[in-house]
PQR file of N, CA, C, O and H, with PARSE charges and radii, in Angstrom:
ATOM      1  N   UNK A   1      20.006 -22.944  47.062 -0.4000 1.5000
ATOM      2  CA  UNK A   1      19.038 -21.941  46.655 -0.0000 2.0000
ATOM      3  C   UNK A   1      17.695 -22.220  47.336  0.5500 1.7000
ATOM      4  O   UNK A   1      17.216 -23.354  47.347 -0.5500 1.4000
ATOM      5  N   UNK A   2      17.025 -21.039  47.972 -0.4000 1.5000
ATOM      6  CA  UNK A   2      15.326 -21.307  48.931 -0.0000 2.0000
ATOM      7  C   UNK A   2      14.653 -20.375  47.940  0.5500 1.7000
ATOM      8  O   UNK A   2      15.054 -19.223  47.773 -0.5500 1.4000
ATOM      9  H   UNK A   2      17.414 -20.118  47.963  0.4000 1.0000
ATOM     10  N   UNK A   3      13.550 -20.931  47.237 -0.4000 1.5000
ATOM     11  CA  UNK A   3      12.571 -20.523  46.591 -0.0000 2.0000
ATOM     12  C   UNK A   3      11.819 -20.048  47.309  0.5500 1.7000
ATOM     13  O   UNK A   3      11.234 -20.825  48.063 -0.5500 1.4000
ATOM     14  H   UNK A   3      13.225 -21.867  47.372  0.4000 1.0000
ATOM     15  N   UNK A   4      11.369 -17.968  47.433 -0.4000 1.5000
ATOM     16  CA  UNK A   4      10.922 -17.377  48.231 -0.0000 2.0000
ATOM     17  C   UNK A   4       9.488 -17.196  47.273  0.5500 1.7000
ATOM     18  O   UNK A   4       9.503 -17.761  46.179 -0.5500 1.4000
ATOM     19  H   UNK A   4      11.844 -17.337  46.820  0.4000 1.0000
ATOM     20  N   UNK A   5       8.590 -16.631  47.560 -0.4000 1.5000
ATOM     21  CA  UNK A   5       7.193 -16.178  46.921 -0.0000 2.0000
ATOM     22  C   UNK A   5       6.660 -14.981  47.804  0.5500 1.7000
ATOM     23  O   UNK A   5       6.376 -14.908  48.999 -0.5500 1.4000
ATOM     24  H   UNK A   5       8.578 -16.172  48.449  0.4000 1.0000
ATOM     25  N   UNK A   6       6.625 -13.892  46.567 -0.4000 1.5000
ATOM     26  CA  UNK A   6       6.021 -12.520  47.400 -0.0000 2.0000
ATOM     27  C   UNK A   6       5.540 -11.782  46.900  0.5500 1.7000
ATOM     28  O   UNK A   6       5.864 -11.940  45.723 -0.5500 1.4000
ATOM     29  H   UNK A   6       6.856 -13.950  45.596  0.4000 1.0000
ATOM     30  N   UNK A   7       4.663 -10.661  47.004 -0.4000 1.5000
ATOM     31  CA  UNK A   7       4.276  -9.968  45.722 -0.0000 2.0000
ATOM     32  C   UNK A   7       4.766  -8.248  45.431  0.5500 1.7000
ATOM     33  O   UNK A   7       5.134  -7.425  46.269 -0.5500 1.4000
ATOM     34  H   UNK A   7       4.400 -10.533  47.960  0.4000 1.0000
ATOM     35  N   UNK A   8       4.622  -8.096  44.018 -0.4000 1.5000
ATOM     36  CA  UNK A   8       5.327  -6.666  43.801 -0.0000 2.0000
ATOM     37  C   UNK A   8       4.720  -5.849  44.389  0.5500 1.7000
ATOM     38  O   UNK A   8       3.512  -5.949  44.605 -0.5500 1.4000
ATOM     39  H   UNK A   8       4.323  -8.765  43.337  0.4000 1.0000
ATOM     40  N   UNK A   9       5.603  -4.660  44.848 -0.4000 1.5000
ATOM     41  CA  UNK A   9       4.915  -3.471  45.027 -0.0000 2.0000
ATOM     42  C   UNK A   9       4.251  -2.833  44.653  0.5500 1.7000
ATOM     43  O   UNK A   9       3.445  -2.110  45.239 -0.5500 1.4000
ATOM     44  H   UNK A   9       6.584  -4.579  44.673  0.4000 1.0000
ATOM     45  N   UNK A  10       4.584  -3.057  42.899 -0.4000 1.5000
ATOM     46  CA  UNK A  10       3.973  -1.617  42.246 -0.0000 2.0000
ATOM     47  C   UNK A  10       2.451  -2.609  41.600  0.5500 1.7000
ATOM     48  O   UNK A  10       1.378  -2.012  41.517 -0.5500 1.4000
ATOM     49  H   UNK A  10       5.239  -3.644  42.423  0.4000 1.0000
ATOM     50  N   UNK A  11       2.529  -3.904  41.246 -0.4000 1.5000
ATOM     51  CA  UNK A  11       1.150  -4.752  40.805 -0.0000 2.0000
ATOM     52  C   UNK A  11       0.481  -5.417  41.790  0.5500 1.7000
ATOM     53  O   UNK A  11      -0.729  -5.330  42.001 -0.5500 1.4000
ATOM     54  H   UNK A  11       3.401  -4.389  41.314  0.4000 1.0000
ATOM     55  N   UNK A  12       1.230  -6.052  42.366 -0.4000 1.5000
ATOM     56  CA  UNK A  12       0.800  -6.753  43.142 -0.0000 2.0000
ATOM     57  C   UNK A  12       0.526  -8.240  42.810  0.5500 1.7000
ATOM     58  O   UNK A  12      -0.158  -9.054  43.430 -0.5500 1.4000
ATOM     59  H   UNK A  12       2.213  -6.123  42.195  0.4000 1.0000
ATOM     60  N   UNK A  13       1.183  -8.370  41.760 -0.4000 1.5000
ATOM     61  CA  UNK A  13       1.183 -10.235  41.616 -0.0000 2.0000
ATOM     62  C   UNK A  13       2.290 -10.609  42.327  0.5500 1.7000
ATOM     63  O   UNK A  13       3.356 -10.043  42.569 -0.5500 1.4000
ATOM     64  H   UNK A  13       1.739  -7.709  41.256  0.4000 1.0000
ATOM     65  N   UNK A  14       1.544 -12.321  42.786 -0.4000 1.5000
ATOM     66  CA  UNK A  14       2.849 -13.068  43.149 -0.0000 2.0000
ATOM     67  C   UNK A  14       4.336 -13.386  42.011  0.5500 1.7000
ATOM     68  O   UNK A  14       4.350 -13.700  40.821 -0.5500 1.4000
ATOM     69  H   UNK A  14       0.678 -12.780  42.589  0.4000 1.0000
ATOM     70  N   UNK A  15       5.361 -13.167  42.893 -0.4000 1.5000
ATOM     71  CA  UNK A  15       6.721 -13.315  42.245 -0.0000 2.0000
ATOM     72  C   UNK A  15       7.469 -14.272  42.761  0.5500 1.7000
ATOM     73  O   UNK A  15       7.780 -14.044  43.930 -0.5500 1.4000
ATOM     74  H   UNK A  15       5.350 -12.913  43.860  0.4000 1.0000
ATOM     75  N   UNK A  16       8.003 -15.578  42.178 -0.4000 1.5000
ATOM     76  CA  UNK A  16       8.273 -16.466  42.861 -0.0000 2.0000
ATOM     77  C   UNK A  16      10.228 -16.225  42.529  0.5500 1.7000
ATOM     78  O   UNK A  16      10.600 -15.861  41.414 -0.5500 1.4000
ATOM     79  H   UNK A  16       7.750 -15.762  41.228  0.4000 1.0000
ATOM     80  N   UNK A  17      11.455 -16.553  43.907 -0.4000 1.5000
ATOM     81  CA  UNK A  17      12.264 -15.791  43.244 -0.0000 2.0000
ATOM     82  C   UNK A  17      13.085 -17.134  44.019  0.5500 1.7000
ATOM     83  O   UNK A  17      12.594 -17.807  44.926 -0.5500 1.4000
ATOM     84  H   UNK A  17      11.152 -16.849  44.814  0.4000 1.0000
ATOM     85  N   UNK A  18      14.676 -17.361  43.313 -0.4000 1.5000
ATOM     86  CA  UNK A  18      15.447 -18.205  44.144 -0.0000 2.0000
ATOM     87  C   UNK A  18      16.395 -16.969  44.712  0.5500 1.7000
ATOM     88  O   UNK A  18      16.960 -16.003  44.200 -0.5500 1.4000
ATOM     89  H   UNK A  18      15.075 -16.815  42.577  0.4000 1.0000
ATOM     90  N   UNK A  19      16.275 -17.473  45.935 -0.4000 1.5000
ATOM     91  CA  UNK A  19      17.700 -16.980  46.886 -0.0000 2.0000
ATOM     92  C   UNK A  19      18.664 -18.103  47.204  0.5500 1.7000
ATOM     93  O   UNK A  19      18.494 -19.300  47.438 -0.5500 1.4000
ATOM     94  H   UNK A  19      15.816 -18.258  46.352  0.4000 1.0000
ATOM     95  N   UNK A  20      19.722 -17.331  47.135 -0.4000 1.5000
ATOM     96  CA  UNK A  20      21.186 -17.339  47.550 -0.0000 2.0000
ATOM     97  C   UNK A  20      21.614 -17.369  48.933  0.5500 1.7000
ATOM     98  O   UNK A  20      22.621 -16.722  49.219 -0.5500 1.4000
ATOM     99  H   UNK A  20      19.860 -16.359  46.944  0.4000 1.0000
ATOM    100  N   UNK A  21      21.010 -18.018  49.834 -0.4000 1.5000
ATOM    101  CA  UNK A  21      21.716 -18.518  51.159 -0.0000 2.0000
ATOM    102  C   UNK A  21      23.085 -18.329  51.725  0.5500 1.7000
ATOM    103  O   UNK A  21      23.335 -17.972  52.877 -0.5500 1.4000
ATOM    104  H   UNK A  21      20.192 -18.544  49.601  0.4000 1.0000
ATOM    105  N   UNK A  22      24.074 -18.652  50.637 -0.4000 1.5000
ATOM    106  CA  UNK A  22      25.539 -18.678  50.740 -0.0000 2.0000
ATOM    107  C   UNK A  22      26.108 -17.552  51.243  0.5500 1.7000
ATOM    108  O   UNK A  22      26.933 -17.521  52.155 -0.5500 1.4000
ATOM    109  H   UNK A  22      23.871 -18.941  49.701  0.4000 1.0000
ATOM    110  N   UNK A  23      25.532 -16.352  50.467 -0.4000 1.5000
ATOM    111  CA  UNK A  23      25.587 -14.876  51.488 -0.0000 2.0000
ATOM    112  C   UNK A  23      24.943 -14.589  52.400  0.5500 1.7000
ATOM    113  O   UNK A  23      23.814 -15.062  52.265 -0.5500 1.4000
ATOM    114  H   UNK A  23      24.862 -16.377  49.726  0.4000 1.0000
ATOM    115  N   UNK A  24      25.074 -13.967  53.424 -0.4000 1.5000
ATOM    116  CA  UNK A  24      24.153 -14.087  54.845 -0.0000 2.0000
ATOM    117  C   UNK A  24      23.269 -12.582  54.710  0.5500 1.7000
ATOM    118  O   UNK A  24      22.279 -12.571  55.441 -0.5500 1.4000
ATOM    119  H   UNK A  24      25.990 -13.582  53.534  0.4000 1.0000
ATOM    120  N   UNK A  25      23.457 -11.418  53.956 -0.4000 1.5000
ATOM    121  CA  UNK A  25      22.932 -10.535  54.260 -0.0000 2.0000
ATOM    122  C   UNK A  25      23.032 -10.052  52.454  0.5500 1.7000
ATOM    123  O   UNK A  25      24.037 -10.361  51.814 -0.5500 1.4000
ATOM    124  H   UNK A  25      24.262 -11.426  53.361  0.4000 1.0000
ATOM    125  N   UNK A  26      22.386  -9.625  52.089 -0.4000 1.5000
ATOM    126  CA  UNK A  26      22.127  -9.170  50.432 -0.0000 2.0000
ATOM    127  C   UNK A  26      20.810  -7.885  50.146  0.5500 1.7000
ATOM    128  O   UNK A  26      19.651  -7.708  50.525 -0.5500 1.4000
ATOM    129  H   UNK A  26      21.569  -9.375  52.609  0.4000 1.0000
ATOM    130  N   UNK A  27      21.506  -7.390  49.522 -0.4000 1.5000
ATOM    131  CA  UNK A  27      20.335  -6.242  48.600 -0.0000 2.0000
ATOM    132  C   UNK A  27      20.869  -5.559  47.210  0.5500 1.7000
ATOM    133  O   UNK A  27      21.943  -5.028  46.931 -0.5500 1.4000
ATOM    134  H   UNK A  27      22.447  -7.533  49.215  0.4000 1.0000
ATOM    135  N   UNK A  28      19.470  -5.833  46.321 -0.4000 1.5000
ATOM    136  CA  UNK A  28      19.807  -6.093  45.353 -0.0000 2.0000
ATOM    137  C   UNK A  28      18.442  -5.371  44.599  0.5500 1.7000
ATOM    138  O   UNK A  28      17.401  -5.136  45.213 -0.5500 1.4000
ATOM    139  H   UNK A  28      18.597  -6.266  46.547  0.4000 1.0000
ATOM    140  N   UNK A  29      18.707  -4.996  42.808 -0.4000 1.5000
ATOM    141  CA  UNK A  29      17.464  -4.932  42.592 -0.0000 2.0000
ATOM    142  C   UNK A  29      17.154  -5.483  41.448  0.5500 1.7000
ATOM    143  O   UNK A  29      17.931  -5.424  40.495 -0.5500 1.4000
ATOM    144  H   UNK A  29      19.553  -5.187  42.310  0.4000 1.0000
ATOM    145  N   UNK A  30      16.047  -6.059  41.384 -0.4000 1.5000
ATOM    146  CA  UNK A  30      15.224  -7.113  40.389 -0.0000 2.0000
ATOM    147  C   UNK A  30      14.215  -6.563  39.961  0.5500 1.7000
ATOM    148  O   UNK A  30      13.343  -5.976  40.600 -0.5500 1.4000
ATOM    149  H   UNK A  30      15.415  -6.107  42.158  0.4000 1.0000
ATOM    150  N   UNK A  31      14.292  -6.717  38.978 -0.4000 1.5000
ATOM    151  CA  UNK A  31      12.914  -6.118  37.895 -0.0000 2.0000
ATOM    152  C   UNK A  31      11.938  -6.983  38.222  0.5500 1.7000
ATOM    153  O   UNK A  31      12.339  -8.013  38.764 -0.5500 1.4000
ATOM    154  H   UNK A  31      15.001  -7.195  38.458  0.4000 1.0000
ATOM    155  N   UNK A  32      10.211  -6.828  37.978 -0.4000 1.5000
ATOM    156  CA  UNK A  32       9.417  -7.408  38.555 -0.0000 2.0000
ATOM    157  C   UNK A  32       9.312  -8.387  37.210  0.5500 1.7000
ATOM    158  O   UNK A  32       9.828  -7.831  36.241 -0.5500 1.4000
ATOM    159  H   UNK A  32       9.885  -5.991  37.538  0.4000 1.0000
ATOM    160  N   UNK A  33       8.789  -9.663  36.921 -0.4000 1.5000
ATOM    161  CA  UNK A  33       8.559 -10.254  35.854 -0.0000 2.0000
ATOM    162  C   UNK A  33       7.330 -10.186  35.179  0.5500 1.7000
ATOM    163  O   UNK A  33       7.107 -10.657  34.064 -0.5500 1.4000
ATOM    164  H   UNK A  33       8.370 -10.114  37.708  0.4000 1.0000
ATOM    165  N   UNK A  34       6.487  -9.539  35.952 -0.4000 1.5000
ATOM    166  CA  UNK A  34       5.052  -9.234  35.397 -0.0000 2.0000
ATOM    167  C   UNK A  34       4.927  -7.708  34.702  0.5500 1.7000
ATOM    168  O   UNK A  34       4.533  -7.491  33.556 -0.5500 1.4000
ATOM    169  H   UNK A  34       6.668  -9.157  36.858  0.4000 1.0000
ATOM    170  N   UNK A  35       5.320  -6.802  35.590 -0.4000 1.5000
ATOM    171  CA  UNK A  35       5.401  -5.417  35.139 -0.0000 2.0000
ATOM    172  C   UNK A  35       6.454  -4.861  34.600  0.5500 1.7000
ATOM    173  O   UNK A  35       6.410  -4.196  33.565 -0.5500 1.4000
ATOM    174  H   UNK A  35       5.640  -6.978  36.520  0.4000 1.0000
ATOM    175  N   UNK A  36       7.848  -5.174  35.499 -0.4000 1.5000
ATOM    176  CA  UNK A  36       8.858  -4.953  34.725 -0.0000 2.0000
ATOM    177  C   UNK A  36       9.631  -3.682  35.679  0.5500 1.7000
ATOM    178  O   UNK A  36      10.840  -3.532  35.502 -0.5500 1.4000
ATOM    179  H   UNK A  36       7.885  -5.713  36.340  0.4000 1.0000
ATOM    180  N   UNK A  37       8.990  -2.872  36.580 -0.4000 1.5000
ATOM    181  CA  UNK A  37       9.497  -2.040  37.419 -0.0000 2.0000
ATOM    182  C   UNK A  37      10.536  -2.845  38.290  0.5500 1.7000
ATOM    183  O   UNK A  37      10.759  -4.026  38.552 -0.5500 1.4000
ATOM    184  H   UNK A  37       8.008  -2.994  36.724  0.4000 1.0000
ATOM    185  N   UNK A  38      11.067  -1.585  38.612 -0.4000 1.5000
ATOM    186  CA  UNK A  38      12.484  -2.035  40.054 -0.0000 2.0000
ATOM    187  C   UNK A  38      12.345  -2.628  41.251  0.5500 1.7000
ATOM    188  O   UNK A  38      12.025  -1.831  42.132 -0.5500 1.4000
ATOM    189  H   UNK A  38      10.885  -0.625  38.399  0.4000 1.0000
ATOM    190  N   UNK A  39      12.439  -3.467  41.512 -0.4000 1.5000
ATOM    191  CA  UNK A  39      12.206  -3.512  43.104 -0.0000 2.0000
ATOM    192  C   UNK A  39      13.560  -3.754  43.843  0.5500 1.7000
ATOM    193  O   UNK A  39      14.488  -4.300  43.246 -0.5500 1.4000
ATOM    194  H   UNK A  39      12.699  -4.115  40.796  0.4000 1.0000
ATOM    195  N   UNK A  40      13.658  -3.411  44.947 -0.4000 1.5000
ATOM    196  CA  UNK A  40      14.295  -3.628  46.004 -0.0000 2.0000
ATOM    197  C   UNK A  40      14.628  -4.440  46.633  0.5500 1.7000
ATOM    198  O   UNK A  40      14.308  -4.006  47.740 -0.5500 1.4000
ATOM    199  H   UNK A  40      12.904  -2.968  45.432  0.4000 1.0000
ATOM    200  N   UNK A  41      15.335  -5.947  46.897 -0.4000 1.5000
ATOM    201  CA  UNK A  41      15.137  -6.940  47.671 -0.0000 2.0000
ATOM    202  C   UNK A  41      16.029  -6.812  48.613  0.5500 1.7000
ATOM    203  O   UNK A  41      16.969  -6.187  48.122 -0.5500 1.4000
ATOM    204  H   UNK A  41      15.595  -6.299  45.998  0.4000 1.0000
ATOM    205  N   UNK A  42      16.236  -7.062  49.678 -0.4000 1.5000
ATOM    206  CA  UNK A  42      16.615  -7.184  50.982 -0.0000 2.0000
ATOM    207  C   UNK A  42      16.580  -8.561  51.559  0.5500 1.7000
ATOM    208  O   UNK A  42      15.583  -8.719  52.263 -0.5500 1.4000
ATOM    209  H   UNK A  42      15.473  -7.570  50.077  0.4000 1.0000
ATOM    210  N   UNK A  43      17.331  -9.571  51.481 -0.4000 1.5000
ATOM    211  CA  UNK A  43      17.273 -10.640  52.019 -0.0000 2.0000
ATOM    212  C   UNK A  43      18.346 -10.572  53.428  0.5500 1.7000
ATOM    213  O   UNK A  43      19.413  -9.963  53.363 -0.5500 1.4000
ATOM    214  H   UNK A  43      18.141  -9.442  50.908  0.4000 1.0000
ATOM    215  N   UNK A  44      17.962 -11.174  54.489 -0.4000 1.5000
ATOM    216  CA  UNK A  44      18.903 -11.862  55.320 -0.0000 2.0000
ATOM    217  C   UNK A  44      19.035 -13.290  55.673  0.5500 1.7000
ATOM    218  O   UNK A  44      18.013 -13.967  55.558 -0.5500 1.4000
ATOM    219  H   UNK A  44      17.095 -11.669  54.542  0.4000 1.0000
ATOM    220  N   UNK A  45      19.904 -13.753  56.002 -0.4000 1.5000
ATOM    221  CA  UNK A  45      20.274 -15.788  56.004 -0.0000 2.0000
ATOM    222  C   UNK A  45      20.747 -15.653  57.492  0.5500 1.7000
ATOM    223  O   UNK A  45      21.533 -14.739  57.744 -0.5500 1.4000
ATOM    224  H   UNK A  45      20.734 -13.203  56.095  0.4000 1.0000
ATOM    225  N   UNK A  46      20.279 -16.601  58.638 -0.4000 1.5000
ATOM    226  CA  UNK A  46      21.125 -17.137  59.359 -0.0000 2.0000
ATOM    227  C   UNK A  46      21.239 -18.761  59.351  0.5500 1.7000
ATOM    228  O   UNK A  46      20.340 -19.573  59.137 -0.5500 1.4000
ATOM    229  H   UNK A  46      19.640 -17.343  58.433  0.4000 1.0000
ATOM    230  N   UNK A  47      22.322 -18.945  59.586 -0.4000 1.5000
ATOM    231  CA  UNK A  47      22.747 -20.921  59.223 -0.0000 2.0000
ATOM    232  C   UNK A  47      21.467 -21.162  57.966  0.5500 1.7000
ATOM    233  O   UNK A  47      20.265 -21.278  58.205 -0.5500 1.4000
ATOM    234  H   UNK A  47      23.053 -18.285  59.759  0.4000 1.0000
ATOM    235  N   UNK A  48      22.034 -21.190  56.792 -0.4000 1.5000
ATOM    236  CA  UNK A  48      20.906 -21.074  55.814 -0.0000 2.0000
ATOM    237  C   UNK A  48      19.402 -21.041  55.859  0.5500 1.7000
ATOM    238  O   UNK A  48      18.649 -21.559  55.034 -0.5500 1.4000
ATOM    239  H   UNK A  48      23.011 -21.096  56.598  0.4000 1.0000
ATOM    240  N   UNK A  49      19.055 -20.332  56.979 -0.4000 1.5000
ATOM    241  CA  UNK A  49      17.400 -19.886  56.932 -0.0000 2.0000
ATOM    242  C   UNK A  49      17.192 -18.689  56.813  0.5500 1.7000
ATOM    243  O   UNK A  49      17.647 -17.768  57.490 -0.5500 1.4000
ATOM    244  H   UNK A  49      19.667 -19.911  57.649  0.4000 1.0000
ATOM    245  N   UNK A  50      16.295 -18.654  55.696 -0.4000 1.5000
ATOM    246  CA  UNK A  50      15.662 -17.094  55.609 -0.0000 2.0000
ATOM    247  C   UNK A  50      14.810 -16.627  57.009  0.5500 1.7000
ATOM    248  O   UNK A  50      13.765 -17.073  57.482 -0.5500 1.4000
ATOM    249  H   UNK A  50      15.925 -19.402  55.146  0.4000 1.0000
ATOM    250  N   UNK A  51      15.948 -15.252  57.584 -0.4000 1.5000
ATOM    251  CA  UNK A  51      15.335 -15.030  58.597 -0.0000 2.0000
ATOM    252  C   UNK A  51      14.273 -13.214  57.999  0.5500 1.7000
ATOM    253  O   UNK A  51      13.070 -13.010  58.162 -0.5500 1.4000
ATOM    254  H   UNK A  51      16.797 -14.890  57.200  0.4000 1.0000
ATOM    255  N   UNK A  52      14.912 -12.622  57.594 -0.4000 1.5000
ATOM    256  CA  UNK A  52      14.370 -11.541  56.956 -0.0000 2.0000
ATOM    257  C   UNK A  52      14.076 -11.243  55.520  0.5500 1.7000
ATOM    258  O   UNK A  52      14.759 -12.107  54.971 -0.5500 1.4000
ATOM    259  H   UNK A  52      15.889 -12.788  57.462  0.4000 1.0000
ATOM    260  N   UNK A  53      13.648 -10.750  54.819 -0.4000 1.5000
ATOM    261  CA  UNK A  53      13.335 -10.816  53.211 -0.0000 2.0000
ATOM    262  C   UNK A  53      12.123  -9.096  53.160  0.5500 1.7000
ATOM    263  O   UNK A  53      11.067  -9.027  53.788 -0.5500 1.4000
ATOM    264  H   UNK A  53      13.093 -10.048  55.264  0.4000 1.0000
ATOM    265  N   UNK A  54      12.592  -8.138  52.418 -0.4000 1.5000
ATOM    266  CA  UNK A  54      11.935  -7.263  52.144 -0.0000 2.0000
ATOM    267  C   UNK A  54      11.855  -7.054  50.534  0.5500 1.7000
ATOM    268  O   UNK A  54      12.847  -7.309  49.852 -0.5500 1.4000
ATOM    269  H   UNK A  54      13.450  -8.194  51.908  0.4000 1.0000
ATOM    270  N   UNK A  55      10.487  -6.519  49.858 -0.4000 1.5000
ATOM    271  CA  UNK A  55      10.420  -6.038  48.755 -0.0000 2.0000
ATOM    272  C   UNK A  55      10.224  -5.038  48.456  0.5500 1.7000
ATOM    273  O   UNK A  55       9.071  -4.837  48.839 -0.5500 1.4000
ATOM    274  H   UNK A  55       9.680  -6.311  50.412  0.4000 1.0000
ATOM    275  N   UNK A  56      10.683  -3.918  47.849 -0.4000 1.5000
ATOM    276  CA  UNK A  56      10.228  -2.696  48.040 -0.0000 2.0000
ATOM    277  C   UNK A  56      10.101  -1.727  46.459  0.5500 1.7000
ATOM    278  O   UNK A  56      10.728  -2.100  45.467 -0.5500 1.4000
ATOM    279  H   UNK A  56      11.620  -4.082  47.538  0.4000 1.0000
ATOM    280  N   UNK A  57       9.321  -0.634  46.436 -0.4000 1.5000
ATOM    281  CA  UNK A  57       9.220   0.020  45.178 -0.0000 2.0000
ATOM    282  C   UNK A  57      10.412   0.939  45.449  0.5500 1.7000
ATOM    283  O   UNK A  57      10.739   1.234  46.598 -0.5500 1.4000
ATOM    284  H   UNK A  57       8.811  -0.331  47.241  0.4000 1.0000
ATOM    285  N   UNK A  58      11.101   1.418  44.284 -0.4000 1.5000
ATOM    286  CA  UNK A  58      12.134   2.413  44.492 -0.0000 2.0000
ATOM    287  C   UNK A  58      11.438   3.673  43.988  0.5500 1.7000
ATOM    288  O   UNK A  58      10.538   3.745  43.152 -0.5500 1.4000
ATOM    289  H   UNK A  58      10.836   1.178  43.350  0.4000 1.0000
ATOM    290  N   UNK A  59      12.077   4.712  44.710 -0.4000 1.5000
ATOM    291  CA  UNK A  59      11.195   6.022  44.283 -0.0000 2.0000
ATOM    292  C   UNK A  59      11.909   6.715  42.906  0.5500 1.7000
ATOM    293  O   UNK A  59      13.137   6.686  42.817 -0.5500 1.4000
ATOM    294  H   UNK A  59      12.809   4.653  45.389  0.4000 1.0000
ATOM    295  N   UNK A  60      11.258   7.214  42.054 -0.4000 1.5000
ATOM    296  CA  UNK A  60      11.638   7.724  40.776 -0.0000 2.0000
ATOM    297  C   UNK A  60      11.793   9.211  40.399  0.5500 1.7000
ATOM    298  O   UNK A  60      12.128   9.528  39.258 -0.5500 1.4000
ATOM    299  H   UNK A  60      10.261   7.238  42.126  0.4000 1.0000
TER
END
């Protein structure tokens, strides 16, 4: 697991999150822990390094 840190879309506090390496490409959605809205995550892994990582607001 790589402990990523980024902030929400919709507040804008930092969100500190563990990723999953073991899968090489993932998207997923996680509630924010401060606000509580959806977000979007987008991770990519090559040989367990985070090479890409997106957060995003979903539209409603």
């Amino acid at each position: 697991m790589n402990e990523h840190v980024f902030q929400c879309p919709y507040c804008w506090e930092e969100i500190s999150m563990l990723l999953d390496a073991s899968v090489n490409s993932q998207t997923y959605i996680e509630d924010c822990e401060v606000c509580c809205n959806p977000i979007e995550i987008f991770v990519r892994f090559e040989e367990n390094e985070l090479i890409e990582f997106s957060a995003n607001s979903i539209e409603q």
